[in-house]
DRENDO-1510 file (C-alpha; in Angstrom, 1 decimal, always signed):
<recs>
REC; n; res; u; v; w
REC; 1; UNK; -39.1; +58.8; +40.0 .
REC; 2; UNK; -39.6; +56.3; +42.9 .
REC; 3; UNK; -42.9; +54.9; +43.7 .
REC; 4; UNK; -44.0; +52.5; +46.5 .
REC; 5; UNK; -45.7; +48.7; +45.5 .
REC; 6; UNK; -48.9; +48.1; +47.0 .
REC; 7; UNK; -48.9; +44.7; +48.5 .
REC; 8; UNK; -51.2; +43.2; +45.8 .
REC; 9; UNK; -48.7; +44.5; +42.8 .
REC; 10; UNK; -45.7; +43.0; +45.0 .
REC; 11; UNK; -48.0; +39.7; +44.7 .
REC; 12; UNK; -47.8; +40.3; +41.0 .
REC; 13; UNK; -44.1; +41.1; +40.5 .
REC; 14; UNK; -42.8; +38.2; +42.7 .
REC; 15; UNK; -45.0; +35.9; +40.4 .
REC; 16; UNK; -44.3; +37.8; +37.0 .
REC; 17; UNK; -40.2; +36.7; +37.5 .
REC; 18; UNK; -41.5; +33.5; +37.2 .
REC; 19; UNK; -43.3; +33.6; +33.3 .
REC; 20; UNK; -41.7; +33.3; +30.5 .
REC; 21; UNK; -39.7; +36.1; +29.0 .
REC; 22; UNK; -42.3; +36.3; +26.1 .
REC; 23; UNK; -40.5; +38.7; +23.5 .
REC; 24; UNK; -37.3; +39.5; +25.2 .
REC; 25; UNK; -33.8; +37.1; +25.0 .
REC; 26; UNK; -34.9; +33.9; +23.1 .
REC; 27; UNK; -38.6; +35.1; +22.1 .
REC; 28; UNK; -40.2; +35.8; +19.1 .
REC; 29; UNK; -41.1; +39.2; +18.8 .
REC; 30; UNK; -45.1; +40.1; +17.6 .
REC; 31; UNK; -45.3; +39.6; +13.9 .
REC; 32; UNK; -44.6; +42.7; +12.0 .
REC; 33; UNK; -46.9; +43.7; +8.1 .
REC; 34; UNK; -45.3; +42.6; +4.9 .
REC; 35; UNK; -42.9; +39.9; +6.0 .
REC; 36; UNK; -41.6; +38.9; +3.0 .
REC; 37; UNK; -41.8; +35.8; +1.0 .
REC; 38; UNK; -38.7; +33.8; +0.6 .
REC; 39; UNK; -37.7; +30.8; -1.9 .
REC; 40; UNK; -35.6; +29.1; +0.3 .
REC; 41; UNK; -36.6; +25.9; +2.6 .
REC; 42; UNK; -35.9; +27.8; +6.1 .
REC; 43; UNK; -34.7; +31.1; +7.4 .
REC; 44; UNK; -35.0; +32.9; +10.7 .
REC; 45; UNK; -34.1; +36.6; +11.6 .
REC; 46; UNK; -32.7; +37.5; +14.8 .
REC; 47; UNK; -31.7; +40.7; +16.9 .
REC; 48; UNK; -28.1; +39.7; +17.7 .
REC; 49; UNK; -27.8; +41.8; +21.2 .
REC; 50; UNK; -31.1; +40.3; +22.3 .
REC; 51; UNK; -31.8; +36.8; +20.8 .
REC; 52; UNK; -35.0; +38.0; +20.0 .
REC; 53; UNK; -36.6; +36.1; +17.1 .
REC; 54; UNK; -37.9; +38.4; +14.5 .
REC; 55; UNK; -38.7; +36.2; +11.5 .
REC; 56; UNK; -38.9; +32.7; +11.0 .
REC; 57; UNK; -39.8; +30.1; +8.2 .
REC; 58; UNK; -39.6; +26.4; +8.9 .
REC; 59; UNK; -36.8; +27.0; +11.9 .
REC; 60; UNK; -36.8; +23.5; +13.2 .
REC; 61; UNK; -36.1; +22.0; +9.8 .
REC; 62; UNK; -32.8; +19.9; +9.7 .
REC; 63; UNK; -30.7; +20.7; +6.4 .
REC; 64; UNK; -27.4; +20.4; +6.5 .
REC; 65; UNK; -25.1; +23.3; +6.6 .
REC; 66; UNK; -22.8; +22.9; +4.0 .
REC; 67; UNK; -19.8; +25.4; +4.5 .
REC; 68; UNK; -21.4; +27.4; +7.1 .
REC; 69; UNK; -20.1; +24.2; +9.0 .
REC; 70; UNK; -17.0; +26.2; +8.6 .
REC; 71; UNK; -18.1; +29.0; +10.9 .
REC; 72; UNK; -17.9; +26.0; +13.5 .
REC; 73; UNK; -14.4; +25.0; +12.8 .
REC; 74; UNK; -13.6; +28.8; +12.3 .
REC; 75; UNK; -14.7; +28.8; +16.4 .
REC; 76; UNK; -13.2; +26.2; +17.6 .
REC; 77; UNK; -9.8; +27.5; +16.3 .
REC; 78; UNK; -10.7; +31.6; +17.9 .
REC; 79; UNK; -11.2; +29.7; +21.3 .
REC; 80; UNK; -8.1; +28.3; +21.1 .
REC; 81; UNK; -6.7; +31.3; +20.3 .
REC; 82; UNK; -8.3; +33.6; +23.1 .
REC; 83; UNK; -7.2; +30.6; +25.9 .
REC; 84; UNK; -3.5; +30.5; +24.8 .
REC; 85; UNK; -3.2; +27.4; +23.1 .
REC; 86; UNK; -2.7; +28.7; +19.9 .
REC; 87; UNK; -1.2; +31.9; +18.1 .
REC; 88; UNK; -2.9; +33.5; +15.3 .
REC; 89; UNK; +0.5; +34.3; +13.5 .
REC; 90; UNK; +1.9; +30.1; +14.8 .
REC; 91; UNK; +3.4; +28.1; +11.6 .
REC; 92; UNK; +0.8; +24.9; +11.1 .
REC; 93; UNK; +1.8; +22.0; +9.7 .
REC; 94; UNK; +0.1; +20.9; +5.8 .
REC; 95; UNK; -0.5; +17.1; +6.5 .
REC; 96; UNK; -1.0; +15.7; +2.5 .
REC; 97; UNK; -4.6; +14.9; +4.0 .
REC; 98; UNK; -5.0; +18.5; +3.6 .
REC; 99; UNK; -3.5; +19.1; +0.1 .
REC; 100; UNK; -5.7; +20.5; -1.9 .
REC; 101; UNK; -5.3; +17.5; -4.4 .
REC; 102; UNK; -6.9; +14.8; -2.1 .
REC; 103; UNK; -10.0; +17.4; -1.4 .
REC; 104; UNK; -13.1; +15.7; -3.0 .
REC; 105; UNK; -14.6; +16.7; -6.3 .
REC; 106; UNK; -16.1; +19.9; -6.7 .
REC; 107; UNK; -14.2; +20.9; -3.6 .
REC; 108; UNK; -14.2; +25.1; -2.3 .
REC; 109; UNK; -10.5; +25.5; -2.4 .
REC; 110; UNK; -7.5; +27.6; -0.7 .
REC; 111; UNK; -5.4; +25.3; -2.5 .
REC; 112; UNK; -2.4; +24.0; -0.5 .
REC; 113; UNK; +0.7; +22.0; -1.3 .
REC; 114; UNK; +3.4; +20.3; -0.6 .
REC; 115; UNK; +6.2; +22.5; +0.8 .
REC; 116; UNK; +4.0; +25.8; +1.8 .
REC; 117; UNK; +4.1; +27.3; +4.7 .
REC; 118; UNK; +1.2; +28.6; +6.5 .
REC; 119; UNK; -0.5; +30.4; +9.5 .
REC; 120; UNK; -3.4; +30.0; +11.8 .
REC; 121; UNK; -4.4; +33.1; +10.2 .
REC; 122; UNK; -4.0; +32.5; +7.0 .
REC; 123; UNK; -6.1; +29.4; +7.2 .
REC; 124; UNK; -8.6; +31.1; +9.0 .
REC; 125; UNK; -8.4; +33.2; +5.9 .
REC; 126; UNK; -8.2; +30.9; +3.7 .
REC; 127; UNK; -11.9; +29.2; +5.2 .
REC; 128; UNK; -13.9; +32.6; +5.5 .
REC; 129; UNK; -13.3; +33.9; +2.1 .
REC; 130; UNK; -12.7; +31.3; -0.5 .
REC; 131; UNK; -14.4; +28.9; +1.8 .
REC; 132; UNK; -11.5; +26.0; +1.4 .
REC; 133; UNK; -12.0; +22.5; +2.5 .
REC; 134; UNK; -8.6; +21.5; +2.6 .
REC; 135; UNK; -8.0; +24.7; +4.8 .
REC; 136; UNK; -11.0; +23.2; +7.3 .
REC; 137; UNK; -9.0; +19.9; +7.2 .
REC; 138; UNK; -5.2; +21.3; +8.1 .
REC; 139; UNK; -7.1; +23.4; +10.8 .
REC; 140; UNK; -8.8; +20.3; +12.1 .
REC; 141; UNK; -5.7; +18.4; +12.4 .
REC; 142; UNK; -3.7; +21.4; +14.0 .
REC; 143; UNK; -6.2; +20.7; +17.4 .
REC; 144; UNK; -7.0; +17.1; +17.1 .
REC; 145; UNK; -5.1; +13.8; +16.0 .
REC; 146; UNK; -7.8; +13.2; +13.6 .
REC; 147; UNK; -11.0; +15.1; +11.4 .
REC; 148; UNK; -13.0; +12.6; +13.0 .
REC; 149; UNK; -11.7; +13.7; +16.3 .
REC; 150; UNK; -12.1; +17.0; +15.7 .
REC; 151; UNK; -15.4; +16.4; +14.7 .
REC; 152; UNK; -16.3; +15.2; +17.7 .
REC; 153; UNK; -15.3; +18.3; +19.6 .
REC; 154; UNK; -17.1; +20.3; +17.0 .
REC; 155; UNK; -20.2; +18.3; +18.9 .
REC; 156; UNK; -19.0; +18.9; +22.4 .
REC; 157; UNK; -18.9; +22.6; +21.4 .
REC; 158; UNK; -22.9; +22.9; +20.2 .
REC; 159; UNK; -24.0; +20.6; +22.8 .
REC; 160; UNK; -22.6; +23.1; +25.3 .
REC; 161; UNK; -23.9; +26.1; +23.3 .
REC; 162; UNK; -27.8; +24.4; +23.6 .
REC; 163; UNK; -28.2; +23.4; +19.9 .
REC; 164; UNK; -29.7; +20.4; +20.1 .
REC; 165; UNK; -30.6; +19.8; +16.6 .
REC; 166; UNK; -27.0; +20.6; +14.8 .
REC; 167; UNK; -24.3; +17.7; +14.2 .
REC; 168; UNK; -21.1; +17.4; +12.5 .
REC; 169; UNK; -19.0; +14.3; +10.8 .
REC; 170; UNK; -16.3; +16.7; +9.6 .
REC; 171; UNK; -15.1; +20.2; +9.7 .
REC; 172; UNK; -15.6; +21.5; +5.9 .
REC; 173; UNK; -19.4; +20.6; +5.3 .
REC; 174; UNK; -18.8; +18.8; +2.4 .
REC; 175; UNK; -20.9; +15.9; +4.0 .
REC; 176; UNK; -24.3; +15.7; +3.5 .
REC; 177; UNK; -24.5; +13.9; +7.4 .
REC; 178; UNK; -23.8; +16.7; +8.6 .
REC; 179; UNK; -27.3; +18.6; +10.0 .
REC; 180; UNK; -28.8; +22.1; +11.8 .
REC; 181; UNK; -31.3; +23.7; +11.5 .
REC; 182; UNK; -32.0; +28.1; +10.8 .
REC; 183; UNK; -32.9; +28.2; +14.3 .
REC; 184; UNK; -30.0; +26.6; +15.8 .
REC; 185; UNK; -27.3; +27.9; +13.5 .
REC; 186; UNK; -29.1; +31.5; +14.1 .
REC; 187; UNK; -28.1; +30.7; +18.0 .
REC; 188; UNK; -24.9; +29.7; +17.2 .
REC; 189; UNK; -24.5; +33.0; +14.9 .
REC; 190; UNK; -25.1; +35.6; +17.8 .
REC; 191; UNK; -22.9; +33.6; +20.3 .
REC; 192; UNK; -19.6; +33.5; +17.7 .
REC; 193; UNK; -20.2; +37.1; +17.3 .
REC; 194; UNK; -20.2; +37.9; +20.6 .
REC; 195; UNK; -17.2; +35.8; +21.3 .
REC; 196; UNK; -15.7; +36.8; +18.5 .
REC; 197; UNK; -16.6; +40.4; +17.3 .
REC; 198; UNK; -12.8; +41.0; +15.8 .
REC; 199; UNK; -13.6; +38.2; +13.2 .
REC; 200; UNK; -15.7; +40.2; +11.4 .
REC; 201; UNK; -13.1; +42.8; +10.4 .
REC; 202; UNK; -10.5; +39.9; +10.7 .
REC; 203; UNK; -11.9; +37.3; +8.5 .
REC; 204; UNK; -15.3; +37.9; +7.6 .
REC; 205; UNK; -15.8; +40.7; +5.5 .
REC; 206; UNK; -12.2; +40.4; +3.7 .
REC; 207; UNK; -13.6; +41.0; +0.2 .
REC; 208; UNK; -10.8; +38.8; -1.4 .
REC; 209; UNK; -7.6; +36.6; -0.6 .
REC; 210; UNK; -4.7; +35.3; -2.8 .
REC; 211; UNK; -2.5; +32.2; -1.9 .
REC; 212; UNK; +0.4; +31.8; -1.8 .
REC; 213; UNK; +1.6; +35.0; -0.4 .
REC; 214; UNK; +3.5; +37.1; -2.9 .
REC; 215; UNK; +6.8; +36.1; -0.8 .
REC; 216; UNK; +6.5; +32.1; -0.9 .
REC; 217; UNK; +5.4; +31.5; -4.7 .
REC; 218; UNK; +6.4; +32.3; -8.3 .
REC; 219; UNK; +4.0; +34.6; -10.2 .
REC; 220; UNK; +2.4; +32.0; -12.0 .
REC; 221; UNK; +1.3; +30.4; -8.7 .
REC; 222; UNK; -0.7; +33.2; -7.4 .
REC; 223; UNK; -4.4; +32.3; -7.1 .
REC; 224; UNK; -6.7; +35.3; -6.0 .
REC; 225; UNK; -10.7; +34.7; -5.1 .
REC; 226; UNK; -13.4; +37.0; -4.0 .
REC; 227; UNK; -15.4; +36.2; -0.7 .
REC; 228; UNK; -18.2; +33.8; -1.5 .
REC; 229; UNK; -20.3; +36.0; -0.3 .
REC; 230; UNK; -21.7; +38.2; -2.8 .
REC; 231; UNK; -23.7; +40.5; -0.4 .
REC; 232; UNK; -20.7; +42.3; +1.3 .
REC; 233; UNK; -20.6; +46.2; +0.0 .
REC; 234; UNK; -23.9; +45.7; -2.1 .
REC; 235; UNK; -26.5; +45.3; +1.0 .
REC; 236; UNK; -26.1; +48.0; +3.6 .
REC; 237; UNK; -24.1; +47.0; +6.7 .
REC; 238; UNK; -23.4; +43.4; +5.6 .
REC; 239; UNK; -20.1; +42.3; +7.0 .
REC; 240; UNK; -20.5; +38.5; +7.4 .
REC; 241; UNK; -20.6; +35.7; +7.9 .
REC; 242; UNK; -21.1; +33.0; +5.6 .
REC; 243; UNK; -22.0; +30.8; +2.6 .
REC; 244; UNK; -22.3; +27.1; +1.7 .
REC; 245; UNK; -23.7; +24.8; -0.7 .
REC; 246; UNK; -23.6; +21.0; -1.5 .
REC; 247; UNK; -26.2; +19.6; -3.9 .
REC; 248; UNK; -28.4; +18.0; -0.7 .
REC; 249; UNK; -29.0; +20.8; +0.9 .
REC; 250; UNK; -29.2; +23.7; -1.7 .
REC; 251; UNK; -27.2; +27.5; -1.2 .
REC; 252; UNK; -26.8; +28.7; +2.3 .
REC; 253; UNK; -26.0; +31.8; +3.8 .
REC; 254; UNK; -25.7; +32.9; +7.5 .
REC; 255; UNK; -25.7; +37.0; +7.3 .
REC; 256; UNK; -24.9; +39.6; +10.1 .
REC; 257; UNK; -25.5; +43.5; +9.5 .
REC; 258; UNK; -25.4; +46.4; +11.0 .
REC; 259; UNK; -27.6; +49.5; +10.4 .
REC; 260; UNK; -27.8; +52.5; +13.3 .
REC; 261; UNK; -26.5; +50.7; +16.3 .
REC; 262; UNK; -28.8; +47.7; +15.2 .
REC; 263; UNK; -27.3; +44.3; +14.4 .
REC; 264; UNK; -29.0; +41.6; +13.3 .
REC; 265; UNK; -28.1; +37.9; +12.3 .
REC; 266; UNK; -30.3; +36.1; +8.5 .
REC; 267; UNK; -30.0; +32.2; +8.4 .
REC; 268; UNK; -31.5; +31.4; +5.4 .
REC; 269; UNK; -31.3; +27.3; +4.7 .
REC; 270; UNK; -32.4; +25.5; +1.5 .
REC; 271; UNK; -32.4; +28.0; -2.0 .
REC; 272; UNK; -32.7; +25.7; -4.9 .
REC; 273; UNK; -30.1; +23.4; -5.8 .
REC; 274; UNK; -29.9; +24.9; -8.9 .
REC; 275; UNK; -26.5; +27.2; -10.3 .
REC; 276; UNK; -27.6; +30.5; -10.9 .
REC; 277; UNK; -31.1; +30.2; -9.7 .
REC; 278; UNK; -30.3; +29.1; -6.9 .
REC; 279; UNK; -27.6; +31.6; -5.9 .
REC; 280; UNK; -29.9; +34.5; -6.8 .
REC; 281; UNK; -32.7; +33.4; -4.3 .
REC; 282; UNK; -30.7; +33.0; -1.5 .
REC; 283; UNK; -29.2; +36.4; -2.0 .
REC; 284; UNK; -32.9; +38.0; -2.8 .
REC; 285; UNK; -34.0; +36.5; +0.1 .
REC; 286; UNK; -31.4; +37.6; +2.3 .
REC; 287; UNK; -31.5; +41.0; +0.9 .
REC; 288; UNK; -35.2; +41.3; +1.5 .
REC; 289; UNK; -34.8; +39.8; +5.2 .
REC; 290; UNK; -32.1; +42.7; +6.2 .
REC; 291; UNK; -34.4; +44.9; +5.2 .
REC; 292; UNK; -37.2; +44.1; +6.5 .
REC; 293; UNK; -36.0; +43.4; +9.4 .
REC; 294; UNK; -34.2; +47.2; +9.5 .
REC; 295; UNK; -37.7; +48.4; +8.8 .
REC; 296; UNK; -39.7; +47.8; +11.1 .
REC; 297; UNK; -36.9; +46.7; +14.3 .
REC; 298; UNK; -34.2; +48.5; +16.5 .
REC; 299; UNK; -32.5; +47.5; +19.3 .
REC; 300; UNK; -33.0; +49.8; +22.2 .
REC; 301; UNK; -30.1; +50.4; +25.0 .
REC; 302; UNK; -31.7; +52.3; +27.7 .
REC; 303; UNK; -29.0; +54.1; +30.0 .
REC; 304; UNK; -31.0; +54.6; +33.4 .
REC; 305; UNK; -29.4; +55.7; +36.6 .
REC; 306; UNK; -28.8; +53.0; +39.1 .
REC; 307; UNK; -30.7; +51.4; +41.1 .
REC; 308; UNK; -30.9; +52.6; +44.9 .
REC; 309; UNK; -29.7; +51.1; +48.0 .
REC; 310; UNK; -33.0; +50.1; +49.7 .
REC; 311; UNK; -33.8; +49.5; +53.4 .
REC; 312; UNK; -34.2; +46.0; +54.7 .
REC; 313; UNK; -36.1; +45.9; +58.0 .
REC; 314; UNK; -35.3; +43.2; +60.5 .
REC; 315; UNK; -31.7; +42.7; +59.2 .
REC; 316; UNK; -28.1; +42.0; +59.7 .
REC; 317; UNK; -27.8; +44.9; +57.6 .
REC; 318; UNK; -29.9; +48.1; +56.9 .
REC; 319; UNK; -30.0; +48.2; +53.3 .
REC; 320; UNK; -29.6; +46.2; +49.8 .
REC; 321; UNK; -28.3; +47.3; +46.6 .
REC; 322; UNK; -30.8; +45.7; +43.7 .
REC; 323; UNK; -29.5; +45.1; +40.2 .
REC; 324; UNK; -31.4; +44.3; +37.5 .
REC; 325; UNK; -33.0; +40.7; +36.4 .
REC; 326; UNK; -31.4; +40.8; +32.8 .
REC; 327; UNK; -29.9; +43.2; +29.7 .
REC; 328; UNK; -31.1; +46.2; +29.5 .
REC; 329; UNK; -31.2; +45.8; +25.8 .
REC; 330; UNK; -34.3; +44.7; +24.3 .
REC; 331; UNK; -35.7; +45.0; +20.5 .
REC; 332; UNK; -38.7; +47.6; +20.1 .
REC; 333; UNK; -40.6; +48.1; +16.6 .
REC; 334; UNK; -38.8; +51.0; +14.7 .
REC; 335; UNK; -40.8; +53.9; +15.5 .
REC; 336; UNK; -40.0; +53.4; +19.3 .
REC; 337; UNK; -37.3; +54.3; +21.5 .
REC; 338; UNK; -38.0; +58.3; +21.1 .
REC; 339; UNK; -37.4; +60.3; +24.1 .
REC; 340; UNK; -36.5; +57.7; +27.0 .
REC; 341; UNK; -37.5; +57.9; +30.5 .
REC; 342; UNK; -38.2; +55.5; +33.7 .
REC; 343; UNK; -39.9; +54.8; +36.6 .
REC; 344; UNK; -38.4; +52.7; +39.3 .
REC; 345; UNK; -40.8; +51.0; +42.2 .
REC; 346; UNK; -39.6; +49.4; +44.6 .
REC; 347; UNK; -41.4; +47.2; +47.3 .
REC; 348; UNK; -41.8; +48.3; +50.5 .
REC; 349; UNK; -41.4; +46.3; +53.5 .
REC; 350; UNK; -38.5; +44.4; +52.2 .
REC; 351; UNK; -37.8; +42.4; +55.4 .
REC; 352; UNK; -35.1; +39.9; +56.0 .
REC; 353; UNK; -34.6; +37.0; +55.7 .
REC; 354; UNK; -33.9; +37.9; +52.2 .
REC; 355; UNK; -32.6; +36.0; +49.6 .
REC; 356; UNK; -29.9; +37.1; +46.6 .
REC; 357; UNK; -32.0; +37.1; +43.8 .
REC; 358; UNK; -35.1; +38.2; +45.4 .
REC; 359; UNK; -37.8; +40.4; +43.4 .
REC; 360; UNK; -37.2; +43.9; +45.2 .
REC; 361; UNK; -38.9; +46.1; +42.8 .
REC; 362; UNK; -39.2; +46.7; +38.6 .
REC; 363; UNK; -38.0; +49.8; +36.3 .
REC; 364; UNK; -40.7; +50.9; +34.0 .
REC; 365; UNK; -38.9; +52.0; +30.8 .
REC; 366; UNK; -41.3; +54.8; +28.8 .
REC; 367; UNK; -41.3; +57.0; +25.5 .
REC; 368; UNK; -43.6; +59.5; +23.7 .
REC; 369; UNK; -45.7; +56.7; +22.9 .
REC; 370; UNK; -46.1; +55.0; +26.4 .
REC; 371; UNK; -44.8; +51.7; +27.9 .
REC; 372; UNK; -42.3; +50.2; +26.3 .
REC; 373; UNK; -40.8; +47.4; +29.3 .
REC; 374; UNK; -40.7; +46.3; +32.6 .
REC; 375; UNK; -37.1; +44.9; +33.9 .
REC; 376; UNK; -37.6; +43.3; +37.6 .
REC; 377; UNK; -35.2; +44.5; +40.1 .
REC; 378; UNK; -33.5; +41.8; +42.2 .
REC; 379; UNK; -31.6; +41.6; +45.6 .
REC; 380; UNK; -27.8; +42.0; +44.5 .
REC; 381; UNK; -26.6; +39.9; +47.9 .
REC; 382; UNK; -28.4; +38.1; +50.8 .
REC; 383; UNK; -29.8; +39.7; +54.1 .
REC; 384; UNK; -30.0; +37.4; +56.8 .
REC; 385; UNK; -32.0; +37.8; +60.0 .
REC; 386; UNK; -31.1; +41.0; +62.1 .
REC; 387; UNK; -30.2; +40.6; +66.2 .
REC; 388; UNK; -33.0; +40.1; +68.7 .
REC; 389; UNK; -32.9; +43.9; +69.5 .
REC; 390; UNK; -33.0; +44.4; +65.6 .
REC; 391; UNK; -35.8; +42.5; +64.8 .
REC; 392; UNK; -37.8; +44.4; +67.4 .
REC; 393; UNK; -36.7; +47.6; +67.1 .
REC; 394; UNK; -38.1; +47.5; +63.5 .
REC; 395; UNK; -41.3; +45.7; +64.0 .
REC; 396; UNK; -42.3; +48.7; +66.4 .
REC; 397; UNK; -41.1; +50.8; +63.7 .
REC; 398; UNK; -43.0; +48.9; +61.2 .
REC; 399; UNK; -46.5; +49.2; +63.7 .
REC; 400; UNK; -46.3; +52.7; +64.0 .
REC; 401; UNK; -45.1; +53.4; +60.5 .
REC; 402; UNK; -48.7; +51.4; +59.7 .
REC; 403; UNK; -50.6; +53.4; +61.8 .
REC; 404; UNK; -49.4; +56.9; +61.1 .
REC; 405; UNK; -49.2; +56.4; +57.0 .
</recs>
C-alpha cells in the first residue's frame, strides 16, 4: 500500500536519517527478563546478520585473547586464499621455529617435525581444532619474513576492521601482551563469518584431527585430538569458533550458533584461571548465553516487493528508482515476526535538484502485533535540474495540482 507524506512527516523523515540507528546494526537491543548471570570477567552476545548487541557484561574490558588470537591468524591466511595468493591444498614450508619442540611450555600443540610435509589446510586444521601454536607460527612465516612481522599485519588487519581496543605481539596467543576486548573480538566474530562462512564446515566444527596423516607416518606416530571446544554436538547449533586460555587471562571462548535461521555469535572473556573450574564456567556460561539469547531473539528477513519508480518534478529525468537505507534484516524479540506485511510512503513533491542518497520516502514493516520497523527509502541515483521548458511545465503542473487536490 502507498501512502502520500505530509510535508511536516517529510520534515521528520529527512531529519530521522540523521539519528542514530538505536537498536539496528551496531546497537544494543532493549534488555530482555532473566539475562543470565555469568562467572566469567566479560561476555557480549550478538545477532551475527545484524550486529545487534544483545547481551553484554564488562564489553570494553581488555583481556587478552589467548588462542582466539588464532581466529586472527586463521583470517589472515582465508584472505590470502580468497585473493590468489595462496592455495588451500599449496605445500608450506616447517621452518624449526615452528617445530613443535621449540613451542614454549605448556604449549596447544599440532606437533610438527622435522621432515613433514604439510598444507595450508592442514595447518589451518591443525589451529582450529587442536589449537597448535607451532601451527600459528609456520602459518605466520608462510605470509611474512618474520612472527613479528606478521604480527604487525595481524594489527593492520583490526585497525581496518574498526577494533580499536585489540592488539597482537604474535600469532598463537601465547603472550599475555597480547589484548581485546568481548566487544571488539564479538565484531571481529561476525565479520570472519561473513567473509568466511565455509570455515565453519571447513575448520571449525571438525570434531577431531590426527597428525601426521596416515600416509606420511608410522603407526606409532599418529597423534589424534578432539576440538577444544567441548560445546560442539552438546549445545544446539554450535559449530564454532573458538577457545583459548593462558593463566593471565583465564578460559575463553568465542561461540557461533545457529537455531531456525537465527545465528548468533557468544564472546565470553575471563572464566577462572583455575583447571576444571574454570573450563566448566566458561562452558555454563556460554551454554546459558545461546540460550537465552535463542529465547527471547530472532533475526527477521522481510521479503517486500521493490520499491517504485517515483516522479521527480522539474527534472532532467521524470522519475527515480529508491532503494533502501540499509539491510533489511534486523533482530525482533522472539514472539515477533508473525504474519509480515508493509507499508511504503513515499514523499510527494520530490523535485530536482536531487541528490543520490536523498530521503524519498520509508517502508513501514508490520505483524499481528503492530509496528515492528521503519527502513528510509533513499534516491538510488542523482536528478539534476530539468530544461527551462521543464522546470515550468511542472511548476504549472505543481499550481494546479495544489489547487484542485
Amino acid at each position: 500500500m502507498n501512502n502520500t507524506l505530509p510535508k511536516f512527516a517529510a520534515l521528520l523523515l529527512c531529519a530521522a536519517a540523521l539519528l542514530p540507528l538505536g537498536a539496528e546494526e551496531g546497537g544494543v537491543f532493549a534488555a530482555a527478563s532473566g539475562a543470565p548471570e555469568l562467572g566469567s570477567r566479560a561476555a557480549v552476545l550478538m545477532d551475527a546478520a545484524t550486529g545487534t548487541l544483545l547481551y553484554q557484561k564488562n564489553p570494553d574490558a581488555e583481556i587478552p585473547p589467548a588462542s582466539l588470537t588464532k581466529l586472527v591468524t586463521i583470517h589472515l591466511a582465508l584472505r590470502e586464499a580468497a585473493a590468489g595468493r595462496a592455495g588451500l591444498d599449496e605445500t608450506v614450508a616447517i621452518p624449526p621455529e615452528s617445530y613443535a619442540v621449540n613451542q614454549p611450555p605448556r604449549s596447544s600443540l599440532m606437533f610438527l617435525a622435522p621432515g613433514q610435509t604439510v598444507s595450508l589446510r592442514e595447518l589451518l586444521l591443525g589451529l582450529a581444532v587442536p589449537s597448535g601454536n607451532d601451527a600459528a607460527v609456520a602459518v605466520a612465516l608462510r605470509f611474512a619474513p618474520s612472527v613479528a612481522a606478521f604480527a604487525g599485519e595481524m594489527n593492520r588487519e583490526v585497525r581496518a576492521l574498526g577494533l580499536v581496543k585489540t592488539r597482537f605481539v604474535e600469532p598463537s596467543g601465547v603472550s599475555e601482551l597480547n589484548s581485546t576486548t568481548a566487544g571488539d573480538f564479538a565484531r571481529f566474530c561476525r565479520e570472519y563469518l561473513r567473509l568466511h562462512p565455509e570455515s565453519l564446515a571447513l575448520l571449525h566444527s571438525v570434531r577431531s584431527f590426527t597428525w601426521p596423516p596416515e600416509d606420511s607416518r608410522r603407526p606409532s606416530e599418529a597423534i589424534t585430538q578432539s576440538n577444544r571446544n567441548r560445546l560442539l554436538g552438546v549445545v544446539e547449533g554450535v559449530d564454532g569458533l573458538k577457545t583459548g586460555y593462558i593463566d593471565e587471562a583465564g578460559y575463553n571462548i568465542a561461540l557461533t550458533a545457529e537455531r531456525r535461521g537465527t545465528r548468533l555469535i557468544a564472546v565470553i572473556l575471563g572464566a577462572p584461571a583455575t583447571p576444571g573450574r574454570g573450563e566448566r564456567i566458561r562452558d555454563e556460561d556460554g551454554t546459558n548465553l545461546l540460550n537465552w539469547g535463542f529465547a527471547h531473539f530472532r533475526t527477521l528477513r522481510p521479503l517486500p516487493e521493490g520499491p517504485v519508480p517515483q516522479r521527480v518534478w522539474k527534472g532532467a529525468r521524470r522519475n527515480v528508482l529508491p532503494r533502501y537505507a540499509e539491510d533489511l534484516a534486523f533482530t525482533a524479540g522472539a514472539d515477533r515476526g508473525e504474519g509480515l506485511y508493509y507499508r511504503t510512503e513515499y514523499l510527494d513533491p520530490l523535485v530536482a535538484p536531487l541528490p543520490e542518497g536523498s530521503p524519498v520516502g520509508r517502508m513501514l514493516i508490520y505483524d499481528r502485533l503492530g509496528e515492528l520497523r521503519s527502513v528510509t527509502l533513499l534516491s538510488a541515483e542523482a536528478v539534476g535540474r530539468g530544461s527551462l521548458f521543464r522546470r515550468i511545465a511542472d511548476s504549472l503542473a505543481l499550481f494546479f495540482r495544489g489547487i484542485f487536490r
